[in-house]
N, CA and C atoms of all chains as a GROMACS GRO file, in nm:
protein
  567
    1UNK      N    1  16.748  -0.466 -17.648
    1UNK     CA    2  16.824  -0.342 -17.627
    1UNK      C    3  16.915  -0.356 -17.506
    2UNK      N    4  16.838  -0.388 -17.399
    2UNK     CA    5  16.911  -0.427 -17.271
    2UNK      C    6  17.009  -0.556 -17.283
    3UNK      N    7  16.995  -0.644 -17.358
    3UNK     CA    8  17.063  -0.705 -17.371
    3UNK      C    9  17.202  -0.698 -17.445
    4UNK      N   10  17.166  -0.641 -17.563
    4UNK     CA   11  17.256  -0.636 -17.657
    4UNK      C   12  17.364  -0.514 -17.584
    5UNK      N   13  17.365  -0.422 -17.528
    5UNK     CA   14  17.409  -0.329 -17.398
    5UNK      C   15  17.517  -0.378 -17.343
    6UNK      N   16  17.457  -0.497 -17.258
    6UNK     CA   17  17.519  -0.559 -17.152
    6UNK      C   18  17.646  -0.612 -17.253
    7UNK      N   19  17.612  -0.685 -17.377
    7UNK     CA   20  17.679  -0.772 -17.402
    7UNK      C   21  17.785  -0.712 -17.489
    8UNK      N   22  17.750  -0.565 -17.508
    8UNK     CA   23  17.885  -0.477 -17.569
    8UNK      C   24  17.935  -0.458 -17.417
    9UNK      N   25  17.904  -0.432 -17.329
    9UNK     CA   26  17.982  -0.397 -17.245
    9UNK      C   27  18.091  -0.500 -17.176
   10UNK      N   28  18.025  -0.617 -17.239
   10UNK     CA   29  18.139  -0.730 -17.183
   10UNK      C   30  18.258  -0.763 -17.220
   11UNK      N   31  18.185  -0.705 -17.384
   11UNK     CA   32  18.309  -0.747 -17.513
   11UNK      C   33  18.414  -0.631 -17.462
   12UNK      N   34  18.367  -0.467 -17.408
   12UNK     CA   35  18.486  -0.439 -17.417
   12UNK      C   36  18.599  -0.432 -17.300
   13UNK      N   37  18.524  -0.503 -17.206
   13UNK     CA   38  18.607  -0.527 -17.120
   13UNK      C   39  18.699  -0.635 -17.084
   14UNK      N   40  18.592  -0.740 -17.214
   14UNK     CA   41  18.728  -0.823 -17.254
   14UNK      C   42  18.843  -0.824 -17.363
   15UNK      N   43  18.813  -0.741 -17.428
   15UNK     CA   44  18.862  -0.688 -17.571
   15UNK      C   45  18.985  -0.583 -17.480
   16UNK      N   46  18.945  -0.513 -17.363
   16UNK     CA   47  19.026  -0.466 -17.293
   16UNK      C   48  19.154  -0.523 -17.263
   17UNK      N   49  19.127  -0.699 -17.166
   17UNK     CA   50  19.166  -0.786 -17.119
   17UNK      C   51  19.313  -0.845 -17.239
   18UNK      N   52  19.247  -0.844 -17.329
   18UNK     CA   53  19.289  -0.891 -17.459
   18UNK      C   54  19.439  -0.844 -17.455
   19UNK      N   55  19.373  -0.672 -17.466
   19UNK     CA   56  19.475  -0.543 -17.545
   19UNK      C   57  19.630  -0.568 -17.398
   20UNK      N   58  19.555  -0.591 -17.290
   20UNK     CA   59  19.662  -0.530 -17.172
   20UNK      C   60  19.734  -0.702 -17.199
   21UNK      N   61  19.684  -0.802 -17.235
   21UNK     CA   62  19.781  -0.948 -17.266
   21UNK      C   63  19.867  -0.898 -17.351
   22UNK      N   64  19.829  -0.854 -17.479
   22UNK     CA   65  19.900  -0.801 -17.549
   22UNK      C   66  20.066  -0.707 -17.538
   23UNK      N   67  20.020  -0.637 -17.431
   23UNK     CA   68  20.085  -0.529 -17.404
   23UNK      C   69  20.204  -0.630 -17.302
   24UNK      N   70  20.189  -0.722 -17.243
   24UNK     CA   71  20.262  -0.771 -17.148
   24UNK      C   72  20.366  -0.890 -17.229
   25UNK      N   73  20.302  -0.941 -17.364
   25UNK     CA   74  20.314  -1.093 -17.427
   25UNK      C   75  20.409  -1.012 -17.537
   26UNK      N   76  20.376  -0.885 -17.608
   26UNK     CA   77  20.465  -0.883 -17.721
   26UNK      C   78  20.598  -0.831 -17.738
   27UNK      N   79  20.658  -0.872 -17.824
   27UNK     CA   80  20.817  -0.878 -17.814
   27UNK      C   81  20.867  -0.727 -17.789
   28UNK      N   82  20.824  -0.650 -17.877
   28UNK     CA   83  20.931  -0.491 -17.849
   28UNK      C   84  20.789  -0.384 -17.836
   29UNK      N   85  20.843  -0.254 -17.858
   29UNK     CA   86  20.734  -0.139 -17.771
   29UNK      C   87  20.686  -0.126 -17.904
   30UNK      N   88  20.698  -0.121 -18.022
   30UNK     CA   89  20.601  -0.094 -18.122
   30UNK      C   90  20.501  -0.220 -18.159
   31UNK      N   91  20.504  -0.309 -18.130
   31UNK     CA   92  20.403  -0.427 -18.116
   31UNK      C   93  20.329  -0.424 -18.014
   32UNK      N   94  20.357  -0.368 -17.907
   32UNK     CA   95  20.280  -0.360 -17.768
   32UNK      C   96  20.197  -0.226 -17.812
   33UNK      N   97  20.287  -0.144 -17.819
   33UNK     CA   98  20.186   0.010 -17.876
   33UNK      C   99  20.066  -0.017 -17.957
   34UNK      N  100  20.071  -0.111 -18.098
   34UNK     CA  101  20.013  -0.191 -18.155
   34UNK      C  102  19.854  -0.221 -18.098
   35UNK      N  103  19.919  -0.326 -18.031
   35UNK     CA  104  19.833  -0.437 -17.901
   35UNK      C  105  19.729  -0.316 -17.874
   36UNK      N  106  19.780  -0.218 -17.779
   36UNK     CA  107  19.726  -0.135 -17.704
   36UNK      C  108  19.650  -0.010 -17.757
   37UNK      N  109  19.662   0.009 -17.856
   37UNK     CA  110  19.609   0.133 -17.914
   37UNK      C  111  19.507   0.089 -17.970
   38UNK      N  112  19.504  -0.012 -18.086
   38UNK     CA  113  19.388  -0.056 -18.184
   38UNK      C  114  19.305  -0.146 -18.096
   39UNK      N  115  19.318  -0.217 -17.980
   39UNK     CA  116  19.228  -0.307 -17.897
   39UNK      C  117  19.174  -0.230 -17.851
   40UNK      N  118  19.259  -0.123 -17.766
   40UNK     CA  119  19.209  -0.010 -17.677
   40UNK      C  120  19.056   0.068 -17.723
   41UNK      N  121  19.110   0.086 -17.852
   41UNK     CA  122  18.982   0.181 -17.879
   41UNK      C  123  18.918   0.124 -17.930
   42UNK      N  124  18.901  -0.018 -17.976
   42UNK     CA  125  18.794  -0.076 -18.023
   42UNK      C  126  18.704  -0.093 -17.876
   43UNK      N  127  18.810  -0.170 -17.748
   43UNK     CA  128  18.717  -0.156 -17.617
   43UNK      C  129  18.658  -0.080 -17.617
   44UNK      N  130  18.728   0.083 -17.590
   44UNK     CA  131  18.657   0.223 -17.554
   44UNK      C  132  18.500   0.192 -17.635
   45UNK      N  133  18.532   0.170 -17.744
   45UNK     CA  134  18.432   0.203 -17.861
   45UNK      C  135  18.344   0.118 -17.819
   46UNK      N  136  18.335   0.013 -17.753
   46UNK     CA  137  18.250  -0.110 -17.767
   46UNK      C  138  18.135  -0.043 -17.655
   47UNK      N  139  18.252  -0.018 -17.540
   47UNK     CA  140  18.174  -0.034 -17.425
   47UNK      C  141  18.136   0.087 -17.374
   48UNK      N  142  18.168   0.223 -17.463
   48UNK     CA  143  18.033   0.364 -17.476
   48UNK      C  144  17.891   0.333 -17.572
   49UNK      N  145  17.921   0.272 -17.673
   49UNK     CA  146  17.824   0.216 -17.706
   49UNK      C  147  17.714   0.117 -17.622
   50UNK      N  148  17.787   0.039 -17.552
   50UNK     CA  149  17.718  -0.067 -17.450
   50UNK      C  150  17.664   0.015 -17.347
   51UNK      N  151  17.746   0.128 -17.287
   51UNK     CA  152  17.668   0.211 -17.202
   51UNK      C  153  17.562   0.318 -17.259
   52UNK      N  154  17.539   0.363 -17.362
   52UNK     CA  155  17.453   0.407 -17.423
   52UNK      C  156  17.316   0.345 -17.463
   53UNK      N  157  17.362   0.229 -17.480
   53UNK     CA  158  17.222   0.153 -17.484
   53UNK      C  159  17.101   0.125 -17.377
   54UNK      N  160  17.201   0.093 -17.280
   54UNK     CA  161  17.140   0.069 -17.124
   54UNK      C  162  17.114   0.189 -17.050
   55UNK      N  163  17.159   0.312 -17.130
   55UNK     CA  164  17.088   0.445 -17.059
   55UNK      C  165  17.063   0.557 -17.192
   56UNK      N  166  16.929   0.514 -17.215
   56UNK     CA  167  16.913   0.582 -17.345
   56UNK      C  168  16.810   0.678 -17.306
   57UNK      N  169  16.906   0.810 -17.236
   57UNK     CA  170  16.841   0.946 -17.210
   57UNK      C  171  16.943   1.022 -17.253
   58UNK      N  172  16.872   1.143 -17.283
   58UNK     CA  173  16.955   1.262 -17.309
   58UNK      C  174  17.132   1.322 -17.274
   59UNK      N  175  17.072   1.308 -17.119
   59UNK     CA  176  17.189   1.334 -17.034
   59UNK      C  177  17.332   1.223 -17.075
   60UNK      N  178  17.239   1.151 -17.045
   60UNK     CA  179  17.393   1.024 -17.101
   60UNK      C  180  17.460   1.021 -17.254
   61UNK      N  181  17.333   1.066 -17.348
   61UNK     CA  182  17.389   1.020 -17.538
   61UNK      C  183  17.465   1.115 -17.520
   62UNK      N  184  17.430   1.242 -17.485
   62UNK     CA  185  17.490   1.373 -17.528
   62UNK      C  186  17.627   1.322 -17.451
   63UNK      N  187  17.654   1.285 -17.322
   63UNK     CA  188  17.812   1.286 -17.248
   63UNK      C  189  17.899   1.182 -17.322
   64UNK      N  190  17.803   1.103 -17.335
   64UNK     CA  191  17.858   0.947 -17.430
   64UNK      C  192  17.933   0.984 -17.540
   65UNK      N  193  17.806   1.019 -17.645
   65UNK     CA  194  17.849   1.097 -17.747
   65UNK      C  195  17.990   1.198 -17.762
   66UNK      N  196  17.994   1.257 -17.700
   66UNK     CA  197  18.138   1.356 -17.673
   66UNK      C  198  18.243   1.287 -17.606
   67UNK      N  199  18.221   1.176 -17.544
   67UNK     CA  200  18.302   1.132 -17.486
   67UNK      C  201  18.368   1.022 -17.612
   68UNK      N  202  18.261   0.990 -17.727
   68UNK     CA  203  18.356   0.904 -17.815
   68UNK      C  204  18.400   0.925 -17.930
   69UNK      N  205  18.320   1.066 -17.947
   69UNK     CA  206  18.416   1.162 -18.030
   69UNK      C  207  18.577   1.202 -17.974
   70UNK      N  208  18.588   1.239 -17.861
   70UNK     CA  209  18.721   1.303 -17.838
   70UNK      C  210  18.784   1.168 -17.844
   71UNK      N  211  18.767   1.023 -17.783
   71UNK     CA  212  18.881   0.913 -17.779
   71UNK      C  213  18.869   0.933 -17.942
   72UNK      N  214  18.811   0.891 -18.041
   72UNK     CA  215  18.836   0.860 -18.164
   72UNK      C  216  18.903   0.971 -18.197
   73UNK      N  217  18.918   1.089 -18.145
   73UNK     CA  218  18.976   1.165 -18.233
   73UNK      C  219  19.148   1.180 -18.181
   74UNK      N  220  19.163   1.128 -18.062
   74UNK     CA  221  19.259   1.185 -18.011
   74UNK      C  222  19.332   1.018 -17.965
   75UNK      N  223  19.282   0.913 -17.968
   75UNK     CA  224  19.378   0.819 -17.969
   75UNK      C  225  19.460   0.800 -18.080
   76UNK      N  226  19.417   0.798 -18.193
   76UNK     CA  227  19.462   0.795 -18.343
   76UNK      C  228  19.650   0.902 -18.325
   77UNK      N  229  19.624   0.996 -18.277
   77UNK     CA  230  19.726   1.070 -18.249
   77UNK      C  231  19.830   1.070 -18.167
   78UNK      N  232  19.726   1.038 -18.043
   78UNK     CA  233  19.832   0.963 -17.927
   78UNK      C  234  19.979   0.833 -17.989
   79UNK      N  235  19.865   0.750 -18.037
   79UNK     CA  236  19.933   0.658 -18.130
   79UNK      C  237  20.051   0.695 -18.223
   80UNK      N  238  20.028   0.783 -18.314
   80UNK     CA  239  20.120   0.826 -18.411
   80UNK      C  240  20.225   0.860 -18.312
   81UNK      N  241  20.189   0.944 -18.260
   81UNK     CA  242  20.326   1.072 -18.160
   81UNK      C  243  20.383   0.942 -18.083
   82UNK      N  244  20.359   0.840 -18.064
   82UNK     CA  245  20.434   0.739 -17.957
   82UNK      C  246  20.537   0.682 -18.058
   83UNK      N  247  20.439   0.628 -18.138
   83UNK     CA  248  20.499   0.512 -18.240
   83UNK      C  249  20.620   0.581 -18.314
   84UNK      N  250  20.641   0.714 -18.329
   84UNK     CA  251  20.770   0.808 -18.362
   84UNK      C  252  20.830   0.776 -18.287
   85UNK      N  253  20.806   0.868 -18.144
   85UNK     CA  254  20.896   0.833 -18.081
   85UNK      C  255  21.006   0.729 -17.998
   86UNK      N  256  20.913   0.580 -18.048
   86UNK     CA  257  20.940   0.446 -18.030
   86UNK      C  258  21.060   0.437 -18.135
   87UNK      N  259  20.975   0.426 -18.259
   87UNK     CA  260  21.083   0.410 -18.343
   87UNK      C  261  21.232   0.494 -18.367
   88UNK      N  262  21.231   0.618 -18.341
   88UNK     CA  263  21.358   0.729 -18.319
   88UNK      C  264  21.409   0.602 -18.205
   89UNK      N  265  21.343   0.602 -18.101
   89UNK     CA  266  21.408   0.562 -17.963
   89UNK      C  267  21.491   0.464 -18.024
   90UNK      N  268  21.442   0.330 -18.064
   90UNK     CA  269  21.490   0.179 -18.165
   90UNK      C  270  21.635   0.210 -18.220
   91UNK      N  271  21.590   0.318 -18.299
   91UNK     CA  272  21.736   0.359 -18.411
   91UNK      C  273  21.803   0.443 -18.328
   92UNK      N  274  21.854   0.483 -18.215
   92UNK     CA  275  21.945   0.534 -18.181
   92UNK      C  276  21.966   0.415 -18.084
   93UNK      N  277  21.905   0.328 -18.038
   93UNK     CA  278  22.041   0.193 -17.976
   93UNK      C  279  22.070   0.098 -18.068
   94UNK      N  280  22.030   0.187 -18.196
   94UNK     CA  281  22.150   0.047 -18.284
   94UNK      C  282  22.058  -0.014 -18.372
   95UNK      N  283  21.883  -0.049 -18.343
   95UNK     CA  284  21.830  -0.105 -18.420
   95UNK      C  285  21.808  -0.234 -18.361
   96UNK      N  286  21.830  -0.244 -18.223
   96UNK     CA  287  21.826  -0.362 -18.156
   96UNK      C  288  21.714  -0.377 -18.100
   97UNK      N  289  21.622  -0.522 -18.103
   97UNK     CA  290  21.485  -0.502 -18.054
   97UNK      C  291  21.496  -0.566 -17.940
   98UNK      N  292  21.444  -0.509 -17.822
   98UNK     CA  293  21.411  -0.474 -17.724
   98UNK      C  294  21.297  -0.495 -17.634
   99UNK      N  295  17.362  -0.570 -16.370
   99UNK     CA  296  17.395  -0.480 -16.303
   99UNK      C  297  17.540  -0.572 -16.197
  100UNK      N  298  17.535  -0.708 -16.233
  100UNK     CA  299  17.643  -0.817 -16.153
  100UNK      C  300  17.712  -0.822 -16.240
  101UNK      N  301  17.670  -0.804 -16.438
  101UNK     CA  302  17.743  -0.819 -16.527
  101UNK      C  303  17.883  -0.696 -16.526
  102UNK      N  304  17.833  -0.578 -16.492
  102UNK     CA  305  17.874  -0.424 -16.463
  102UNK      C  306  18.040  -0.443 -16.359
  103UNK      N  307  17.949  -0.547 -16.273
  103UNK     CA  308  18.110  -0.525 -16.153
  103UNK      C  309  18.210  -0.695 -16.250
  104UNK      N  310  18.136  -0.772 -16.287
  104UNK     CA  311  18.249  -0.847 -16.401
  104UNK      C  312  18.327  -0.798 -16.468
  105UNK      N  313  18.268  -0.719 -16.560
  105UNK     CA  314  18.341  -0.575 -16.654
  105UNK      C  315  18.464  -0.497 -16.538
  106UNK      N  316  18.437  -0.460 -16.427
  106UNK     CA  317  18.508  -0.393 -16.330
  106UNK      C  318  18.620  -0.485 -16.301
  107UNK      N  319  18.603  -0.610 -16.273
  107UNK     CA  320  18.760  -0.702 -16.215
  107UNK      C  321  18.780  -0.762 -16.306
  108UNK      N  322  18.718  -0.738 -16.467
  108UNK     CA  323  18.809  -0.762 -16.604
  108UNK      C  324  18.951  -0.627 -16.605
  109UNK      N  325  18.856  -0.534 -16.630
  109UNK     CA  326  18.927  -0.399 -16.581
  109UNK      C  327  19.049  -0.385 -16.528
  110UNK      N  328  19.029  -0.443 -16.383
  110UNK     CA  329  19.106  -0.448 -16.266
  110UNK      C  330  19.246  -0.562 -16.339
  111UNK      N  331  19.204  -0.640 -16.400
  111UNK     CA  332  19.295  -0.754 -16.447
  111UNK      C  333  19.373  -0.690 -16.556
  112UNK      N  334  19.317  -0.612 -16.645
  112UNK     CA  335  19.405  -0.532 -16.732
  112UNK      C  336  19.481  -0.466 -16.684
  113UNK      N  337  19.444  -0.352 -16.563
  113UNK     CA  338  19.518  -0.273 -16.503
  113UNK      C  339  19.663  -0.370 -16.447
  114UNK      N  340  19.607  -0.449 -16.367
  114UNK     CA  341  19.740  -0.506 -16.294
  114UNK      C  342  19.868  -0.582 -16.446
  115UNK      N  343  19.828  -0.610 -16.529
  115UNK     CA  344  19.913  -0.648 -16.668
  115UNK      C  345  19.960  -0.504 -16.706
  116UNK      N  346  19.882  -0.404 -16.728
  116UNK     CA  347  19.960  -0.311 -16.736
  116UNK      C  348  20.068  -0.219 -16.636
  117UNK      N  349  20.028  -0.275 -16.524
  117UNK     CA  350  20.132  -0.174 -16.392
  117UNK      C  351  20.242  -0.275 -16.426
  118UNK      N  352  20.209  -0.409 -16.451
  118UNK     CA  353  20.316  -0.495 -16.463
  118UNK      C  354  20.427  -0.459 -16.551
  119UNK      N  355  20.401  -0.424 -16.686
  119UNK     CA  356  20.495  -0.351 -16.807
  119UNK      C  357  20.494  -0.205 -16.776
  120UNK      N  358  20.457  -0.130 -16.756
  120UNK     CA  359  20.491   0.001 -16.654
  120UNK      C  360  20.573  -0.007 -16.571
  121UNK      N  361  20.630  -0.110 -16.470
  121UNK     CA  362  20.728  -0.110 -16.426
  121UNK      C  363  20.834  -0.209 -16.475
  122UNK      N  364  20.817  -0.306 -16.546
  122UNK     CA  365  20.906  -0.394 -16.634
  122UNK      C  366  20.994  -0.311 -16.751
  123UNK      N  367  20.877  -0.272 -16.844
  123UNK     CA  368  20.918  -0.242 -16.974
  123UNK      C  369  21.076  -0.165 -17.002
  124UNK      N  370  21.141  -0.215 -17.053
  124UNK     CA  371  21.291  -0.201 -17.101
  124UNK      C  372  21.360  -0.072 -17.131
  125UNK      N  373  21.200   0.014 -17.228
  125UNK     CA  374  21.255   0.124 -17.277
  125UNK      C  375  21.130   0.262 -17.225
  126UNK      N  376  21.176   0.379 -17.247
  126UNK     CA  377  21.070   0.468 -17.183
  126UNK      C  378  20.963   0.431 -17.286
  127UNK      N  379  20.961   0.399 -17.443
  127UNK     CA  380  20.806   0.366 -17.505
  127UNK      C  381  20.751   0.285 -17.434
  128UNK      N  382  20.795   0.164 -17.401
  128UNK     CA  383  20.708   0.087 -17.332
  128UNK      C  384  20.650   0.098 -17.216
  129UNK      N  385  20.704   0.204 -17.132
  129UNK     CA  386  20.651   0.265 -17.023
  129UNK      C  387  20.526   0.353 -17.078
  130UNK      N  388  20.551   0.431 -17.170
  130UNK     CA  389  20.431   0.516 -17.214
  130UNK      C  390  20.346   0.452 -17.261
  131UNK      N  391  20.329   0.309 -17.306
  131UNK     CA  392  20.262   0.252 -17.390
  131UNK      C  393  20.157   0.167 -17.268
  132UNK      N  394  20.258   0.132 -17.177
  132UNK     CA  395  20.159   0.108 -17.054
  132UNK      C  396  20.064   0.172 -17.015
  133UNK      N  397  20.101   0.361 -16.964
  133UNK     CA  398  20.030   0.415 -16.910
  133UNK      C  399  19.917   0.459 -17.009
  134UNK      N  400  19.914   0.467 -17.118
  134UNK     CA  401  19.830   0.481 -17.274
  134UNK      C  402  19.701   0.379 -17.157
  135UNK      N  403  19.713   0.294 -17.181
  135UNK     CA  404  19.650   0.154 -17.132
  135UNK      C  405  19.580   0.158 -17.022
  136UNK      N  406  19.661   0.217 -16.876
  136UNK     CA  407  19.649   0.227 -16.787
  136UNK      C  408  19.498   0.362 -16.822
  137UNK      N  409  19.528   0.467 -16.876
  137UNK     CA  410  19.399   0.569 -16.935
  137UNK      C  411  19.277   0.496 -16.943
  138UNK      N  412  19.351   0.406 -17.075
  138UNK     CA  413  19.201   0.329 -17.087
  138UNK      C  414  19.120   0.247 -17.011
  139UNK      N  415  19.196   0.188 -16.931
  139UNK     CA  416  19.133   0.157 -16.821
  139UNK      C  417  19.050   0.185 -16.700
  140UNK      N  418  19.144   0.351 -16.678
  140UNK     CA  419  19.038   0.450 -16.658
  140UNK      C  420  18.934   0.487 -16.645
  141UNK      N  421  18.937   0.560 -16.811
  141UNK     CA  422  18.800   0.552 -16.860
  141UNK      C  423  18.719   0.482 -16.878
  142UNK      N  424  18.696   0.344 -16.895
  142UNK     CA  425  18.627   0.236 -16.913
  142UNK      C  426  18.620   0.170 -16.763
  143UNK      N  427  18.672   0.223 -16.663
  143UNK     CA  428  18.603   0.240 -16.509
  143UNK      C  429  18.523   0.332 -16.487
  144UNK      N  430  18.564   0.469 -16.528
  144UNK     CA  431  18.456   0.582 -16.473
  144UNK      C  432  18.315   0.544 -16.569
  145UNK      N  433  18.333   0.482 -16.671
  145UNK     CA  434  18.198   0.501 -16.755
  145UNK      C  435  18.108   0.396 -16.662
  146UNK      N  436  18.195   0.297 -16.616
  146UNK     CA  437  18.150   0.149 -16.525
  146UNK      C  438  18.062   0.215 -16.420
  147UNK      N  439  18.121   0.327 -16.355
  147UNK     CA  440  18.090   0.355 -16.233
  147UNK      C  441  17.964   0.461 -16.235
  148UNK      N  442  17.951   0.533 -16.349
  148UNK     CA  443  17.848   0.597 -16.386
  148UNK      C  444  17.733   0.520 -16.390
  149UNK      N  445  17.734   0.383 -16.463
  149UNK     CA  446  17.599   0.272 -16.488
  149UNK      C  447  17.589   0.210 -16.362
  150UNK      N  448  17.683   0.207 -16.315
  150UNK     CA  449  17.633   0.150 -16.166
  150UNK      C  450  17.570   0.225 -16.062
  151UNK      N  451  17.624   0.339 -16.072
  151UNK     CA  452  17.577   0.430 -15.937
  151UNK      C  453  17.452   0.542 -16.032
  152UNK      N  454  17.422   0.523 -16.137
  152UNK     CA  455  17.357   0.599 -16.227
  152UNK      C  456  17.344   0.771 -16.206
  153UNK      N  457  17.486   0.821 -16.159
  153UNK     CA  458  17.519   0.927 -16.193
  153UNK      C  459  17.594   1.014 -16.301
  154UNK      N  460  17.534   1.093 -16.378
  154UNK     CA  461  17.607   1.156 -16.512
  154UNK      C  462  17.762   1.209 -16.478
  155UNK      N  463  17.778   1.258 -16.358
  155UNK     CA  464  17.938   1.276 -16.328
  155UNK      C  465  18.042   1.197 -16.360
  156UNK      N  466  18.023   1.064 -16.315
  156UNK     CA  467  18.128   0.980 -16.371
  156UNK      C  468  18.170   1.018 -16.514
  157UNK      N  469  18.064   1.056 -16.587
  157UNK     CA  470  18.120   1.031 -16.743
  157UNK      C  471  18.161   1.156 -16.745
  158UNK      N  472  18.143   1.273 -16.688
  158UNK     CA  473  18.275   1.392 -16.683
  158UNK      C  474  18.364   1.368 -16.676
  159UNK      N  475  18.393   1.266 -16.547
  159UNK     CA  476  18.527   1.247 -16.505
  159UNK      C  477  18.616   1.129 -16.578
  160UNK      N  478  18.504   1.038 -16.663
  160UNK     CA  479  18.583   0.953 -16.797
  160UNK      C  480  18.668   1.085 -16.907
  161UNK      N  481  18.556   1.207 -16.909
  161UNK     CA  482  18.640   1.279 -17.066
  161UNK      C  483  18.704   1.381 -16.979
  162UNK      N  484  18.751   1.356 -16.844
  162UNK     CA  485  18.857   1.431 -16.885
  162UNK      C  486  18.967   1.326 -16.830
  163UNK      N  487  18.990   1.253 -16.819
  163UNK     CA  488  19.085   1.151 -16.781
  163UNK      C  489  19.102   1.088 -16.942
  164UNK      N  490  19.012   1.102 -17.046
  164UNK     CA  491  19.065   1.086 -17.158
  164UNK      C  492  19.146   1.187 -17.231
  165UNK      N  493  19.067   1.343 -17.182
  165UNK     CA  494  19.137   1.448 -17.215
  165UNK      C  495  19.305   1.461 -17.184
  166UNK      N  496  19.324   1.402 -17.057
  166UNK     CA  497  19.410   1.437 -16.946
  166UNK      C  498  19.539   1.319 -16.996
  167UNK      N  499  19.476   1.208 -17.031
  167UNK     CA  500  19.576   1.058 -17.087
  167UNK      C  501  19.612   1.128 -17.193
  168UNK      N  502  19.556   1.213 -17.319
  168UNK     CA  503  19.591   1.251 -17.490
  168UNK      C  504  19.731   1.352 -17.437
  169UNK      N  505  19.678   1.433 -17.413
  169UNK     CA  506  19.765   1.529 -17.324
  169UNK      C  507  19.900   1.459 -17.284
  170UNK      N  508  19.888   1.360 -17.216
  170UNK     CA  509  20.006   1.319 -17.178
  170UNK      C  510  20.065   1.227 -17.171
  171UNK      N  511  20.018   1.161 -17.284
  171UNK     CA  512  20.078   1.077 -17.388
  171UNK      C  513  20.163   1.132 -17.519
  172UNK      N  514  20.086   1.305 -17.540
  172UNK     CA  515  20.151   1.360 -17.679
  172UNK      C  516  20.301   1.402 -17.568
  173UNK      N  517  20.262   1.444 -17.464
  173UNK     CA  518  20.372   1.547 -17.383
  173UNK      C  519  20.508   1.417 -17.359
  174UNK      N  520  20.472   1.300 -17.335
  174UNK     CA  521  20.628   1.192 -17.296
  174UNK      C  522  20.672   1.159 -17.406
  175UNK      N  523  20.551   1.123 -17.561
  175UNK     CA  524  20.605   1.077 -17.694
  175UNK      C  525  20.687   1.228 -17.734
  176UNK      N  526  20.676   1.326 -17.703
  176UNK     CA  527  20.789   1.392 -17.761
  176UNK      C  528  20.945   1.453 -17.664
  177UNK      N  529  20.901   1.413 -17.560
  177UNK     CA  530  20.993   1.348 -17.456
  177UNK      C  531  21.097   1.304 -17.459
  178UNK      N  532  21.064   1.143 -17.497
  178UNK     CA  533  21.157   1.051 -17.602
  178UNK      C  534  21.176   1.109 -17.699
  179UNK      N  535  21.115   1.162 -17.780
  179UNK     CA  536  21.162   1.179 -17.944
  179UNK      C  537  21.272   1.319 -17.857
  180UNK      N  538  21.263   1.420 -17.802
  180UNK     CA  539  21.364   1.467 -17.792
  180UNK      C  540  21.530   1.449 -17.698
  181UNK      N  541  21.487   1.360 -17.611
  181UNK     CA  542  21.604   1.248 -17.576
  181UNK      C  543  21.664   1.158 -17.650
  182UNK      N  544  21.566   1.093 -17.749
  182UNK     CA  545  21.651   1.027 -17.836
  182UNK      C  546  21.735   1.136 -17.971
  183UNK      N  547  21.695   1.239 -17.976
  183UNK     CA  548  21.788   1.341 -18.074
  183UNK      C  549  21.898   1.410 -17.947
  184UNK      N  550  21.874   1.366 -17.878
  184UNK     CA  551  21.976   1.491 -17.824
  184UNK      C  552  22.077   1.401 -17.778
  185UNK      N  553  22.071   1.216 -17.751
  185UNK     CA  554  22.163   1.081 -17.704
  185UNK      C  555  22.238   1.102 -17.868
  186UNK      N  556  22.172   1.158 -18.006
  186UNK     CA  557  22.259   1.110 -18.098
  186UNK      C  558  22.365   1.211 -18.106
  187UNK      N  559  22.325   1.356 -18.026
  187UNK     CA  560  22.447   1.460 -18.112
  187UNK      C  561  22.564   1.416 -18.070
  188UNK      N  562  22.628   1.376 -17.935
  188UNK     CA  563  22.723   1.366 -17.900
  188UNK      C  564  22.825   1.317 -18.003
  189UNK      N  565  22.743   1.123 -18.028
  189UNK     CA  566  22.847   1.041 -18.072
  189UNK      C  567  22.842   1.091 -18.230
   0.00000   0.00000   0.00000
């Protein structure tokens, strides 16, 4: 239990590591958005889970718990509303990537 | 609990790649797409700092810094989307 914990918590801080290479390495803002959104919340996801394991009381599932309901519910959106406005942004300089 | 502060200057290493394209990035998405990042990093510190110091506060202060990133990430993506309609009426 303790183990398996630790070792989500590593993944998502390297899965983190990953997402922010990503964000620095890819060519235009909808590939970086990309990078950053779907790594992002797989991290988030990894490493509430990893902290849930290693504190498996009440106080924590219940904060945990709510805490990975709202990212799942509200990165998904974040995402959309960017990735519009990325792409609008794109097509009004022409279509030139950036 | 040594593994905990590894996770922390992984963290720390994301953050600094992202301040990096936060102040690089070309267009305002890529600025927002940073600070998106910069959130998550955030949060995946305060949750750090909760297991370390084994206080339940931290993880308040993760959901609302997640609350607080959704928020204002929807508020700049329509930002742009209304700067980029209002750069086309002219021409």
């Amino acid at each position: 239990m303790n183990l398996l914990g630790q070792g989500l918590c590593l993944l998502g801080a390297v899965v983190l590591l990953i997402a922010a290479w990503g964000v620095v390495r890819l060519p235009d803002a909808l590939s970086r958005q990309h990078a950053a959104t779907k790594a992002g919340t797989l991290a988030l996801f990894a490493f509430v889970l990893g902290a849930g394991l290693l504190m498996p009381e009440l106080a924590w599932l219940g904060r945990l718990a709510l805490l990975l309901m709202v990212l799942l519910l509200t990165l998904p959106l974040a995402s959309h509303a960017l990735a519009r406005a990325a792409l609008r942004w794109g097509k009004e300089e022409g279509g030139k990537r950036s | 609990m040594m593994l905990l502060y590894g996770c922390v200057v992984l963290a720390g290493l994301a953050a600094l790649l992202g301040f990096y394209r936060l102040l690089r990035g070309p267009t305002p998405a890529d600025r927002v797409v940073a600070l998106d990042l910069l959130f998550a990093v955030a949060v995946l510190l305060g949750i750090a700092a909760a297991l370390i110091t084994g206080r339940t506060a931290f993880l308040d202060v993760a959901l609302g810094l997640a609350l607080v990133g959704f928020v204002g990430t929807l508020a700049w993506a329509r930002w742009i989307d209304q700067r980029a309609a209002r750069e086309k009426e002219p021409s």
